[in-house]
N, CA, C and O atoms as a GROMACS GRO file, in nm:
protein
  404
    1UNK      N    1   0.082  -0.119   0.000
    1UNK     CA    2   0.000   0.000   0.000
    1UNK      C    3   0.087   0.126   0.000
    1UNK      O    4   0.048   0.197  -0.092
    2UNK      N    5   0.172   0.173   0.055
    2UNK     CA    6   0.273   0.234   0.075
    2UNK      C    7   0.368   0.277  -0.073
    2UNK      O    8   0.410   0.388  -0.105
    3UNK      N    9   0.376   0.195  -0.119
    3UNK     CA   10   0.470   0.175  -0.222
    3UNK      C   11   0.396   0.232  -0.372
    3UNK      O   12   0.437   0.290  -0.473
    4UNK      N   13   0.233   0.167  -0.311
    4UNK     CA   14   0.140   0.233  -0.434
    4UNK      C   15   0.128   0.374  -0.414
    4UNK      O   16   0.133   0.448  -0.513
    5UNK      N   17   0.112   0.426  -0.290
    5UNK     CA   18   0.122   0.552  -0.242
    5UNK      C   19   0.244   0.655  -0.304
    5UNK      O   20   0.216   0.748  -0.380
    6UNK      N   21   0.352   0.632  -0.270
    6UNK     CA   22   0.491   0.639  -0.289
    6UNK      C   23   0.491   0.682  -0.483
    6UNK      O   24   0.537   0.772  -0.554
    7UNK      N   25   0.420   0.571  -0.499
    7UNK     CA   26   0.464   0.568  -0.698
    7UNK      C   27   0.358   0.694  -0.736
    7UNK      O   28   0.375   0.787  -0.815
    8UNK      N   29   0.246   0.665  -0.653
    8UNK     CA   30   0.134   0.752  -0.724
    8UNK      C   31   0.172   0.939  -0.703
    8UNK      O   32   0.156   1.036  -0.777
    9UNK      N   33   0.230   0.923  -0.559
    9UNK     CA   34   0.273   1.077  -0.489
    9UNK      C   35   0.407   1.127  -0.579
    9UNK      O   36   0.449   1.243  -0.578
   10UNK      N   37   0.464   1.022  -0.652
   10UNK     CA   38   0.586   1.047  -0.721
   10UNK      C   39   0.535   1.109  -0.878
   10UNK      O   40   0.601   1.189  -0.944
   11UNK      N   41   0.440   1.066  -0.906
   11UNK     CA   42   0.346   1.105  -1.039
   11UNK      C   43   0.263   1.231  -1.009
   11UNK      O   44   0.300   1.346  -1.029
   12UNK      N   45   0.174   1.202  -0.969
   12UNK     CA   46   0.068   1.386  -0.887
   12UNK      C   47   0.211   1.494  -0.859
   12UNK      O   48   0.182   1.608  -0.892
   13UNK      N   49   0.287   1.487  -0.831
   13UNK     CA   50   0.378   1.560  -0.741
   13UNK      C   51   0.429   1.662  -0.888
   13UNK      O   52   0.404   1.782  -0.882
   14UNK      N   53   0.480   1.619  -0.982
   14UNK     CA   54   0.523   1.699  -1.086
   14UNK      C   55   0.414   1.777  -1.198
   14UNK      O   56   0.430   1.874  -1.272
   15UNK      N   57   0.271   1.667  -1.166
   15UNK     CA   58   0.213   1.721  -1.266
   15UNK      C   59   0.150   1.843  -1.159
   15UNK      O   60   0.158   1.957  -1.205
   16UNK      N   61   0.091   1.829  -1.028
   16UNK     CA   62   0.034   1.977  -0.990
   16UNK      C   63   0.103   2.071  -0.925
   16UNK      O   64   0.045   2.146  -0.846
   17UNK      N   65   0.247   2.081  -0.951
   17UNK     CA   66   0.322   2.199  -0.858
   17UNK      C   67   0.333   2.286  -0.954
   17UNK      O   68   0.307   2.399  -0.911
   18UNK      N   69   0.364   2.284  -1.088
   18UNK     CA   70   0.322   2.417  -1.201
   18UNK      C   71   0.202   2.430  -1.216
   18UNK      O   72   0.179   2.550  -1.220
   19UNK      N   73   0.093   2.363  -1.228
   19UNK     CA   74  -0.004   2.427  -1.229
   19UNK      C   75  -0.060   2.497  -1.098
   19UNK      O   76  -0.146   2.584  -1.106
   20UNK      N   77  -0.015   2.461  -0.995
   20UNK     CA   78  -0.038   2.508  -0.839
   20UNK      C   79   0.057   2.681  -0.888
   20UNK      O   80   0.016   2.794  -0.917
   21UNK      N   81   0.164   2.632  -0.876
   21UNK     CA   82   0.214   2.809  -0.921
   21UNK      C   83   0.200   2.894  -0.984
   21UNK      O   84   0.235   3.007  -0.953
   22UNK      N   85   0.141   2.862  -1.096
   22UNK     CA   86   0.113   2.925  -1.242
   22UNK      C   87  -0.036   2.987  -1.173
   22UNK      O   88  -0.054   3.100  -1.126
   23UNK      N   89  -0.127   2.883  -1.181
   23UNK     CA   90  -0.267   2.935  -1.111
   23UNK      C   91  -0.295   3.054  -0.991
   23UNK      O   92  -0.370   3.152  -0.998
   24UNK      N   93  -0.188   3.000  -0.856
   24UNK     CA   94  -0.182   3.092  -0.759
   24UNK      C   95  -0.096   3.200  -0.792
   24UNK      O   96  -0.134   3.305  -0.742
   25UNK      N   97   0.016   3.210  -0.865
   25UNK     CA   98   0.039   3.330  -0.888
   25UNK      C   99  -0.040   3.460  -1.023
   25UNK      O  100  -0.018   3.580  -1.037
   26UNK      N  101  -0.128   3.367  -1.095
   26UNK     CA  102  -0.210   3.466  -1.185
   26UNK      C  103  -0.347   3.485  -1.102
   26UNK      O  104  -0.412   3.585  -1.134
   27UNK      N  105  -0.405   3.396  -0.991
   27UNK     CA  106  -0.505   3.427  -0.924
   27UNK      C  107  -0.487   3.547  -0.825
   27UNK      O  108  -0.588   3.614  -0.804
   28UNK      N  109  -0.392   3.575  -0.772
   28UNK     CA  110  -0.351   3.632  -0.666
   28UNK      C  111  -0.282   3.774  -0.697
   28UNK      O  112  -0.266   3.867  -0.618
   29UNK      N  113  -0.242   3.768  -0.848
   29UNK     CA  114  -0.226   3.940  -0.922
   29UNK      C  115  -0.331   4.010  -0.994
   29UNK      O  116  -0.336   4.127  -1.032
   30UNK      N  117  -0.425   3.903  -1.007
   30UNK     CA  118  -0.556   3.967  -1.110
   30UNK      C  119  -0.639   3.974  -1.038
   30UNK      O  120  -0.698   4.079  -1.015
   31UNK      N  121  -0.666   3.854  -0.979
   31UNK     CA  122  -0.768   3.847  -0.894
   31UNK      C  123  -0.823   4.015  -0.765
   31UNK      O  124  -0.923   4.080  -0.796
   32UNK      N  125  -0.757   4.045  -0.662
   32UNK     CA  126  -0.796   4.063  -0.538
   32UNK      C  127  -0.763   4.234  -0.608
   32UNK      O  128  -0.705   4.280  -0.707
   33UNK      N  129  -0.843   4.293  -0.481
   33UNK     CA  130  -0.808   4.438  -0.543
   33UNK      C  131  -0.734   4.527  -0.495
   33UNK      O  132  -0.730   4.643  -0.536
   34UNK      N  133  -0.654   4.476  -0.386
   34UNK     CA  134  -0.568   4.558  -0.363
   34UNK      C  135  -0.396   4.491  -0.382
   34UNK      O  136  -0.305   4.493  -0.298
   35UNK      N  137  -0.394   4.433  -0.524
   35UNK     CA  138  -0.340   4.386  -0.595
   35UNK      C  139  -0.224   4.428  -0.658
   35UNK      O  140  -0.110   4.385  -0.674
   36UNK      N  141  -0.306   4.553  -0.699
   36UNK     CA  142  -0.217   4.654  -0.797
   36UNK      C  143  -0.124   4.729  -0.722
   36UNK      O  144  -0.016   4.771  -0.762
   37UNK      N  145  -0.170   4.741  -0.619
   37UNK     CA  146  -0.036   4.832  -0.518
   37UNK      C  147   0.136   4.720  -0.495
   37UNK      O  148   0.247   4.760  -0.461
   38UNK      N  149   0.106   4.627  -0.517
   38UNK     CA  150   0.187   4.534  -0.502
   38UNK      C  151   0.216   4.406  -0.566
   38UNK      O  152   0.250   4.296  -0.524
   39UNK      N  153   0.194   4.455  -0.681
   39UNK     CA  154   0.144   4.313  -0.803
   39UNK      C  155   0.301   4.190  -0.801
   39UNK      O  156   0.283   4.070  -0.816
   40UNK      N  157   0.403   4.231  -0.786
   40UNK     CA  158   0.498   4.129  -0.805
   40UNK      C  159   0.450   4.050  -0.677
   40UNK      O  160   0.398   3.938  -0.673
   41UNK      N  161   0.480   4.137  -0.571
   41UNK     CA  162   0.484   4.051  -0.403
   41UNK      C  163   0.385   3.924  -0.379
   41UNK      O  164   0.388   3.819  -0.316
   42UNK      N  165   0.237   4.035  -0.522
   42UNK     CA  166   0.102   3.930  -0.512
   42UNK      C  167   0.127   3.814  -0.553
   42UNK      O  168   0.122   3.710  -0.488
   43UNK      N  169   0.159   3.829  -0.672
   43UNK     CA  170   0.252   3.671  -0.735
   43UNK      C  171   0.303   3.624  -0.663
   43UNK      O  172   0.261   3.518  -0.618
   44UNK      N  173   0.404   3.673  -0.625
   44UNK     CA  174   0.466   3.553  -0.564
   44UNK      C  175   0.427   3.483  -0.413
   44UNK      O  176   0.470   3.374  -0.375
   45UNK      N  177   0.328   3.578  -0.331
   45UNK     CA  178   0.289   3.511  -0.257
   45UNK      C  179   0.153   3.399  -0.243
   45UNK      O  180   0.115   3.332  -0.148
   46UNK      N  181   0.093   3.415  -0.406
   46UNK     CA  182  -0.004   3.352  -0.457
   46UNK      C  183   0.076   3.225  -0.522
   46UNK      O  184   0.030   3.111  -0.522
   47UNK      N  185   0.179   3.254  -0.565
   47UNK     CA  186   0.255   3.113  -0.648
   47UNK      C  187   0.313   3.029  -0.551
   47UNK      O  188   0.355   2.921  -0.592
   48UNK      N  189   0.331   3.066  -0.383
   48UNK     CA  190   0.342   3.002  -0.258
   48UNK      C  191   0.243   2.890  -0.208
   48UNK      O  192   0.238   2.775  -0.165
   49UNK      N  193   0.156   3.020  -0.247
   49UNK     CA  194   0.030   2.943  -0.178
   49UNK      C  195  -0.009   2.815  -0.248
   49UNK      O  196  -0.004   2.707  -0.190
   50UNK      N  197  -0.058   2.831  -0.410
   50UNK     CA  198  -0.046   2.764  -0.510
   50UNK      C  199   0.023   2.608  -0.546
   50UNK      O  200  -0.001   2.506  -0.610
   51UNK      N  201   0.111   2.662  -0.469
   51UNK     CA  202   0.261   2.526  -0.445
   51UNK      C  203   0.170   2.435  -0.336
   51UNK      O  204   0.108   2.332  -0.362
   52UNK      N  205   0.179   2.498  -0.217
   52UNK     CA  206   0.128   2.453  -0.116
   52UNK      C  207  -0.004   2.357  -0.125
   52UNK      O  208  -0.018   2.252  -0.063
   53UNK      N  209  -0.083   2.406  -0.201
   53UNK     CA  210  -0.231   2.392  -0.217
   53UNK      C  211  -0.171   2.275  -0.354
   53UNK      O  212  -0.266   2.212  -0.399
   54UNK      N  213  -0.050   2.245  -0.414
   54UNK     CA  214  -0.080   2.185  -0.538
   54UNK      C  215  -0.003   2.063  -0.443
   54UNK      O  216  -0.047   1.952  -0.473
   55UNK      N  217   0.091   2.059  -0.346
   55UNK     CA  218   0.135   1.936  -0.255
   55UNK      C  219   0.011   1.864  -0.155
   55UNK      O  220   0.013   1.753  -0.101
   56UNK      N  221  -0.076   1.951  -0.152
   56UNK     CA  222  -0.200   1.921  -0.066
   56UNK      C  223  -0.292   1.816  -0.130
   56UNK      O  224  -0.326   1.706  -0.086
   57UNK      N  225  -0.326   1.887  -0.261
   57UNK     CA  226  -0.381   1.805  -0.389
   57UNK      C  227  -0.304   1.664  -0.447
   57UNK      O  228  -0.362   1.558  -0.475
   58UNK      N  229  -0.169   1.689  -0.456
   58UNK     CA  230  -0.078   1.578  -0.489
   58UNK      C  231  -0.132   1.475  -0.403
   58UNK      O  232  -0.200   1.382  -0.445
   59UNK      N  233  -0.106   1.490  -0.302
   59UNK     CA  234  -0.094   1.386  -0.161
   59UNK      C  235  -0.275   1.329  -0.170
   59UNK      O  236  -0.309   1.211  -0.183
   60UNK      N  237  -0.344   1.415  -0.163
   60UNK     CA  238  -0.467   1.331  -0.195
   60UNK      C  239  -0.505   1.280  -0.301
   60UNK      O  240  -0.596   1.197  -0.288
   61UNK      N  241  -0.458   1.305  -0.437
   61UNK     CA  242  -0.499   1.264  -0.564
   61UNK      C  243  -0.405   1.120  -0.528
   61UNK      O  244  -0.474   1.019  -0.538
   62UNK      N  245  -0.298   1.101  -0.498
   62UNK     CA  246  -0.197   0.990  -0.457
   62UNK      C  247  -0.285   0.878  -0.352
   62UNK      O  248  -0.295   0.757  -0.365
   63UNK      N  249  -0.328   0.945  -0.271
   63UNK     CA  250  -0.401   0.848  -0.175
   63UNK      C  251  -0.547   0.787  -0.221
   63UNK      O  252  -0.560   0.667  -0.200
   64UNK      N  253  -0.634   0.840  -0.269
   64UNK     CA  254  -0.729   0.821  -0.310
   64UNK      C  255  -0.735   0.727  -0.412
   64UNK      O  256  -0.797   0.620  -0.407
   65UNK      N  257  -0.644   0.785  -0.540
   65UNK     CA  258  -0.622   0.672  -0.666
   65UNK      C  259  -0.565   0.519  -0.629
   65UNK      O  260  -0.581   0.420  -0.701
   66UNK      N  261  -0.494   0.520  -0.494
   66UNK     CA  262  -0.427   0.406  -0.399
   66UNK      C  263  -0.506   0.358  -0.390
   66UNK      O  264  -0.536   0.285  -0.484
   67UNK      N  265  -0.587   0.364  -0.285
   67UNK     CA  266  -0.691   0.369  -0.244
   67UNK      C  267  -0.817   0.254  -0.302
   67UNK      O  268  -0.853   0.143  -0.263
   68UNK      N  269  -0.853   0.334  -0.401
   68UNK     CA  270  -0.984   0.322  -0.461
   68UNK      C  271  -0.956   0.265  -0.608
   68UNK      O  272  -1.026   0.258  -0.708
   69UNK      N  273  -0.828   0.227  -0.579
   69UNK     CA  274  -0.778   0.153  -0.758
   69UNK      C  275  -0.893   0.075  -0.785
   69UNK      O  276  -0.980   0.114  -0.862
   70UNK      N  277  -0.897  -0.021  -0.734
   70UNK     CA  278  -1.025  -0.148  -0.747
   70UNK      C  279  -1.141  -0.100  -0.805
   70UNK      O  280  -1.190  -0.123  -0.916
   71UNK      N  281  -1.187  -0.009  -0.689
   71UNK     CA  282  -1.343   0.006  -0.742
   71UNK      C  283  -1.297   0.138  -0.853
   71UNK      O  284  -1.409   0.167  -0.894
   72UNK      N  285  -1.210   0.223  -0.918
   72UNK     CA  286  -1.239   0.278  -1.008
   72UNK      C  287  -1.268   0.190  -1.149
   72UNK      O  288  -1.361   0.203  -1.230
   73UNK      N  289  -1.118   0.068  -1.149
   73UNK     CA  290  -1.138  -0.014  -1.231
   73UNK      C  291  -1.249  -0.093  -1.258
   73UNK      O  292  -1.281  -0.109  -1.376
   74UNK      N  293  -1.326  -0.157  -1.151
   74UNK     CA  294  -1.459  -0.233  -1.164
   74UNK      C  295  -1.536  -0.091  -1.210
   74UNK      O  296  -1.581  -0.136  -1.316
   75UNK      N  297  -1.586   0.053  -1.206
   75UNK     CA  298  -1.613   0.112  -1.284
   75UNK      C  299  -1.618   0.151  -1.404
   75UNK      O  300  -1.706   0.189  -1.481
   76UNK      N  301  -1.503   0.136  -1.407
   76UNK     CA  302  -1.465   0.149  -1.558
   76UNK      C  303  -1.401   0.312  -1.572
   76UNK      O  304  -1.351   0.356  -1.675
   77UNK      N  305  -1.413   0.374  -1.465
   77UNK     CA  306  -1.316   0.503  -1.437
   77UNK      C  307  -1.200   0.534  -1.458
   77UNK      O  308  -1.128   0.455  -1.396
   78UNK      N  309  -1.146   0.603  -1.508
   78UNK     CA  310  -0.997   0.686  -1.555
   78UNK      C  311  -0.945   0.723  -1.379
   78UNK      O  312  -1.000   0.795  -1.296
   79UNK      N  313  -0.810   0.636  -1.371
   79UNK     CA  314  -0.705   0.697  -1.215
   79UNK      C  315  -0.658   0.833  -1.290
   79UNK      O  316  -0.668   0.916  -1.200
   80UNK      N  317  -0.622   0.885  -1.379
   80UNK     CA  318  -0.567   0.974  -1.416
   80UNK      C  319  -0.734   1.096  -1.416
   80UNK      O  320  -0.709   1.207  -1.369
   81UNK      N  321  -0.834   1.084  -1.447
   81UNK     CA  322  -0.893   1.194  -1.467
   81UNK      C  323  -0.926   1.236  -1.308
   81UNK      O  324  -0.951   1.347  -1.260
   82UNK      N  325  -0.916   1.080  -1.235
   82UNK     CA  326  -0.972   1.112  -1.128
   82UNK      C  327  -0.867   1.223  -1.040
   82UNK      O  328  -0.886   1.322  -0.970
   83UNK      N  329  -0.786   1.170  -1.073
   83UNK     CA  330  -0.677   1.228  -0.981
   83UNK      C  331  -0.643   1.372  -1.026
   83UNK      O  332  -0.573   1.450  -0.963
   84UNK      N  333  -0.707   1.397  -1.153
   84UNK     CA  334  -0.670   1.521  -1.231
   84UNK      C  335  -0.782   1.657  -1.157
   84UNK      O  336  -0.764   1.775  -1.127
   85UNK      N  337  -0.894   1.566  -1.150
   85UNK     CA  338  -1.034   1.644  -1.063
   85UNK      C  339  -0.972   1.671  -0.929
   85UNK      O  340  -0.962   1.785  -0.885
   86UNK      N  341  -0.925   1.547  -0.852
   86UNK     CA  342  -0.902   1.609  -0.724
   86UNK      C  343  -0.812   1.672  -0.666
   86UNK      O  344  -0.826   1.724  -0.556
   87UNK      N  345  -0.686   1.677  -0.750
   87UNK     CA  346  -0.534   1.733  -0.745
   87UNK      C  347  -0.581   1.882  -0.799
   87UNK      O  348  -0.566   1.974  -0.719
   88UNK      N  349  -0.622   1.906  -0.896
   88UNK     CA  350  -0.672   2.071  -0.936
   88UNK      C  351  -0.815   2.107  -0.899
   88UNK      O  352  -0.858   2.214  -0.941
   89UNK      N  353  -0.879   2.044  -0.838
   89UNK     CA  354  -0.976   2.065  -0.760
   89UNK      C  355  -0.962   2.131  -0.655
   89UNK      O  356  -1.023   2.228  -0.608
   90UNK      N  357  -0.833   2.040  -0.604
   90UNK     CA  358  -0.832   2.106  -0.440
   90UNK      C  359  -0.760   2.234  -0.474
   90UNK      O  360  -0.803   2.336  -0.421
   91UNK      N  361  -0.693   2.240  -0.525
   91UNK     CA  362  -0.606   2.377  -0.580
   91UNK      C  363  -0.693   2.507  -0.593
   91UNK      O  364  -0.663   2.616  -0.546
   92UNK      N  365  -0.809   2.476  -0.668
   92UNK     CA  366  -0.884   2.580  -0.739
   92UNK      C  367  -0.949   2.625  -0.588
   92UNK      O  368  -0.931   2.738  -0.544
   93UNK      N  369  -1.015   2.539  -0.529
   93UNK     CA  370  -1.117   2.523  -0.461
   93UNK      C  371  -1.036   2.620  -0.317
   93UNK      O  372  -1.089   2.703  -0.244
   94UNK      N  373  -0.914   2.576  -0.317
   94UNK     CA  374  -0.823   2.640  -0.177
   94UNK      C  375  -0.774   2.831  -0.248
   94UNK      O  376  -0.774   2.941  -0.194
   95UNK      N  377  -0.744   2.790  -0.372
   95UNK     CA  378  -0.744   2.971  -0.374
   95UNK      C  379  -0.866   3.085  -0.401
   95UNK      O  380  -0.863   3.207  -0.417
   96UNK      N  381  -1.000   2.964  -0.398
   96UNK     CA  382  -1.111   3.085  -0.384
   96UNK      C  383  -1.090   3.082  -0.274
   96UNK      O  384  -1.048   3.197  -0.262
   97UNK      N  385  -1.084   3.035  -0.168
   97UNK     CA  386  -1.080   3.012  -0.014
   97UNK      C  387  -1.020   3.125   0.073
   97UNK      O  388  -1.058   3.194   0.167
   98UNK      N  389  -0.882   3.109  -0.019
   98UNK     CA  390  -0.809   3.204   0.036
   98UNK      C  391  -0.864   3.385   0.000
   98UNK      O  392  -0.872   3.489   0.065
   99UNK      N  393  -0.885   3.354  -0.096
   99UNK     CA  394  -0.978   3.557  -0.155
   99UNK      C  395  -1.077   3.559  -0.098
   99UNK      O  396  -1.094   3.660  -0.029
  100UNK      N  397  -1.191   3.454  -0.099
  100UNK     CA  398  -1.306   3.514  -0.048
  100UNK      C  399  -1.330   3.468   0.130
  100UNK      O  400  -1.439   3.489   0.184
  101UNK      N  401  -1.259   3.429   0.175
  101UNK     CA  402  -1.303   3.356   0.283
  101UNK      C  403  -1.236   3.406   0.420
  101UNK      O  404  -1.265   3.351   0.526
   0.00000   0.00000   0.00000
């Protein structure tokens, strides 16, 4: 179990840390409105967050696809779309969080 963990966290891990940065740092300069007074700092403290929120996503898209291999396959479900929903899911879902919340 571990090892499936391990392979899967080794896969999620590269595909959502650019999109975690890329996202949080264009959400976090366009987005909020007091933005413009400080637009580099915004980036980059949005492409932090982004990171953060895309290792968060990694680690569960990794556990879950572990996890739930079986019954996606007796579904007939995609590990890759799944993991694609919940790895940039949680991403998206954590930097409205952070603006509006």
């Amino acid at each position: 179990m571990i090892s499936a963990f391990l392979k899967r966290f080794a896969i999620w891990l590269p595909l959502s840390i650019p999109v975690g940065i890329l996202a949080g740092g264009a959400f976090s300069a366009l987005v909020p409105e007091d933005a413009i007074l400080d637009l580099q700092t915004a980036a980059v403290n949005g492409a932090l967050a982004g990171a953060g929120l895309a290792l968060i996503g990694a680690w569960v898209a990794a556990g879950t696809t572990a996890l739930m291999r079986d019954t996606l396959r007796r579904a007939g479900a995609s590990e890759f779309m799944t993991g694609v929903i919940i790895s940039y899911g949680v991403i998206a879902a954590g930097l409205l969080l952070l603006e509006y919340a």
